[in-house]
N, C-alpha and C positions, 0 to 999 in steps of 0.2 A: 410222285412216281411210285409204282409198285413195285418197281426191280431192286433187289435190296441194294440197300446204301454201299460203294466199291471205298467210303468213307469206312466202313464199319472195319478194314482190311489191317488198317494200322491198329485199331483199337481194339483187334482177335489178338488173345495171347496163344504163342506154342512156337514153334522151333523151324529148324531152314529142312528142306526139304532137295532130296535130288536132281539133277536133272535131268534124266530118263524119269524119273514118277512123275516129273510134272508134267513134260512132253503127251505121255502114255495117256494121260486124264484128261488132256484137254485138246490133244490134236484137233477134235472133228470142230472145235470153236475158232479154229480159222476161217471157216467159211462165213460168209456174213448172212442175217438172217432175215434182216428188214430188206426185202428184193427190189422195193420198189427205190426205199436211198439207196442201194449198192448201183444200181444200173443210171442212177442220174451221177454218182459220183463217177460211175465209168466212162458217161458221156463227157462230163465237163473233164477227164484227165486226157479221153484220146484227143481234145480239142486246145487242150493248153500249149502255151508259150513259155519256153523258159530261157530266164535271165542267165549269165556268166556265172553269177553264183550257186547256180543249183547244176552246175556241171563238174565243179572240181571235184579229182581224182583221190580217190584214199577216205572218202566220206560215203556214208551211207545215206540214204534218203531222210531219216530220222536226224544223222547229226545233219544237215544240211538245213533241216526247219529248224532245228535248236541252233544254230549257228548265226540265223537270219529272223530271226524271230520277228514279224508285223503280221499277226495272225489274226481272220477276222471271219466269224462265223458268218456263213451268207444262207445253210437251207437247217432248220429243224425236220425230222420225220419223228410222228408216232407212230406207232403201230398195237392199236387197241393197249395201250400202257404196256406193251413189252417189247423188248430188243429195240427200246429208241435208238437213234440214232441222229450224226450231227454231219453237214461237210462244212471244214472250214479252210482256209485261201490260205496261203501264206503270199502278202505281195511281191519282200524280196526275191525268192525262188522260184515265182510262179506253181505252185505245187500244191495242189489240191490235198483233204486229210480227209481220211474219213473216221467215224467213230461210231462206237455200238454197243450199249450196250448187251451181255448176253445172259439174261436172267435166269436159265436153267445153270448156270454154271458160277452163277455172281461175280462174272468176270466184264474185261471191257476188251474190247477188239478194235487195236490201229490199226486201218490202213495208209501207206505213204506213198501212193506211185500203187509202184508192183510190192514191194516190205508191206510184212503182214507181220504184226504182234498183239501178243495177247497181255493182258495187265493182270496178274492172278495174286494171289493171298495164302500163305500159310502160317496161321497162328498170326504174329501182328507182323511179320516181314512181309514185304510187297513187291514181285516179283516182274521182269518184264521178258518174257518167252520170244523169240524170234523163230520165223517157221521149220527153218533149218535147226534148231533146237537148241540154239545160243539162250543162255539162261543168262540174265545182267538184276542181281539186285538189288532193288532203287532204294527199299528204305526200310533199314534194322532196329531192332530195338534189342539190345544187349542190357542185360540186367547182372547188378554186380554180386549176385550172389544168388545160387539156386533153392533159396527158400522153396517148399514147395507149398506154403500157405499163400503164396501171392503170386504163385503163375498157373496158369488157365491152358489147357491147348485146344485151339477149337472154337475160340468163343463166340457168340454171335451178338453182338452191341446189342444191347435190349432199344432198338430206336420206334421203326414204327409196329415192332412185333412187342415194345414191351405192354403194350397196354392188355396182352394176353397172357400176362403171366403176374400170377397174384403175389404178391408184395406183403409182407402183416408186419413191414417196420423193421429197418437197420437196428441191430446193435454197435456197438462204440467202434470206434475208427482205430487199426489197427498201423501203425509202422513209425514212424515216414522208412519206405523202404524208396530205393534207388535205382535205376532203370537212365539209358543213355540213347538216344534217337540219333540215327546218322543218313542223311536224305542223301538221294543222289540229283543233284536241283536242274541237271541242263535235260534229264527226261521230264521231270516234274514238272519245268515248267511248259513245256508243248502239251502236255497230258492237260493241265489246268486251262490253257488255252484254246485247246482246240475241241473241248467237249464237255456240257452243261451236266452231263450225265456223269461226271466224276467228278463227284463233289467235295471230293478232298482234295484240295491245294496243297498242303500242312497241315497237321494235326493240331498245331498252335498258334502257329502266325496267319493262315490262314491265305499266303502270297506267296509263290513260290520266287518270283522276281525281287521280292523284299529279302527274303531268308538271304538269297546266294550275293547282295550287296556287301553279307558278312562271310561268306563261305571261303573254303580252303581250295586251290585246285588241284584238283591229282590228276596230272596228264591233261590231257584236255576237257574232263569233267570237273563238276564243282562238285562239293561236299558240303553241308551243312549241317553240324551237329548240333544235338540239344541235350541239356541234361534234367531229368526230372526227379523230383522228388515227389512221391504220391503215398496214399494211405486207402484200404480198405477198409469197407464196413459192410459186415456179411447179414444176410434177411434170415430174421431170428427164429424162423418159422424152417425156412427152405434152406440154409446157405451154400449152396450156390448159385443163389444169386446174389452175385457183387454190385455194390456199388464204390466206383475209384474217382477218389478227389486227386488230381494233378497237378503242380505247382513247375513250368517248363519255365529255365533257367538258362540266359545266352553264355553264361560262366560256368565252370566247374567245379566250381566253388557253393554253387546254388546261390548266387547273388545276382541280381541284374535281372528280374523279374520279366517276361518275357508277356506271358499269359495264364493263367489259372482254368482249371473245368471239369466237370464231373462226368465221368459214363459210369453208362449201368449194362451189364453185363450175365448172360445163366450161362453155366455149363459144371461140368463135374470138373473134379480137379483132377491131375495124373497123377498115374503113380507114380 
């Protein structure tokens, strides 16, 4: 896919943002862009059937697929490799999903019904916008200390852009510095499910239905923390660009080994 990776979101470093600025920046990405899935998705939701369970009161259309979760993609759309797009079913609810990506924005756009949200990124928090301008943070990354040798704001994963940016060789690995990831798993995992075009499940585990087997609940969401310990090594030529070795830990302790993995990363650092 050419639309950049909505993976690269958790893996940008920098800090939580308002919710009026985010509102402001991305209104006009409500609208869906791929016209030819929006209007097939329109057609299969005036036509659908719904179940008892996609009726109860006090639920939103989104908690309502997270609640009921048998989700099963039925149409792919391209559209010349931009603003792909996905519909997928939920059987308990009857309730058609749409998805999209939106590449001028590196964002991804749910639709659920009539609920419209946007899935956005600032620095490596990943954010979920609802139209009305309800702001719900899905997945932070709190870092325990504000070194400013090891956080980034801004970053852009060096994934399929890195092979355009010249490298002449890390020097030594600098930390282990420490960094704490807190998912929010009951959006995470309709996101993961109902669109090939968000290709980030978890940063580590890779499942978001595996993560929340161990998750905490708050209210009627789950939580899934992780704890990292990573190390940089900066390009002896350029340094900014990073590369970060990861070690994601199900303990606090940094024990109980989860997964390991390296990104690579350019940007300037902040002040």
């Amino acid at each position: 896919m050419k639309h950049k990776s909505i993976a690269a979101t958790i893996l940008a470093l920098g800090i939580m943002i308002s919710n009026a600025g985010i509102v402001s920046a991305h209104n006009d990405n409500f609208t869906a862009k791929n016209t030819v899935a929006y209007n097939e998705f329109l057609n299969l939701s005036s036509s659908q059937v719904r179940t008892m369970n996609a009726t109860e009161e006090g639920q939103s259309k989104l908690d309502q697929v997270a609640n009921n979760e048998d989700i099963n993609s039925i149409k792919y759309f391209s559209s010349k490799g931009n603003n792909e797009a996905q519909i997928s079913y939920n059987n308990n609810t009857g309730q058609y999903i749409y998805t999209e990506s939106q590449d001028d924005s590196n964002s991804l756009l749910m639709i659920v019904d009539d609920e419209k949200y946007q899935v956005i990124s600032k620095g490596e928090n990943v954010y979920m916008l609802s139209e009305d301008g309800t702001e719900q943070l899905i997945s932070e990354m709190i870092y325990e200390d504000d070194s400013a040798n090891k956080q980034y704001d801004n970053v852009a994963e060096l994934d399929d852009i890195e092979s355009q940016i010249s490298t002449y060789g890390y020097g030594k690995n600098y930390g282990p510095f420490y960094k704490t990831n807190k998912s929010l798993c009951t959006v995470l995992m309709v996101i993961s499910k109902t669109t090939k075009l968000f290709k980030w499940a978890h940063p580590a585990l890779g499942t978001i239905s595996f993560v929340c087997k161990t998750a905490s609940k708050v209210g009627d969401k789950f939580v899934k923390t992780m704890y990292i310990k990573f190390y940089q090594a900066y390009d002896t030529a350029k340094p900014s660009n990073v590369r970060e070795t990861q070690y994601w830990y199900y303990d606090s302790n940094h024990k109980n080994l989860a997964k390991s993995r390296t990104i690579k990363f350019s940007n300037t650092r902040p002040s």
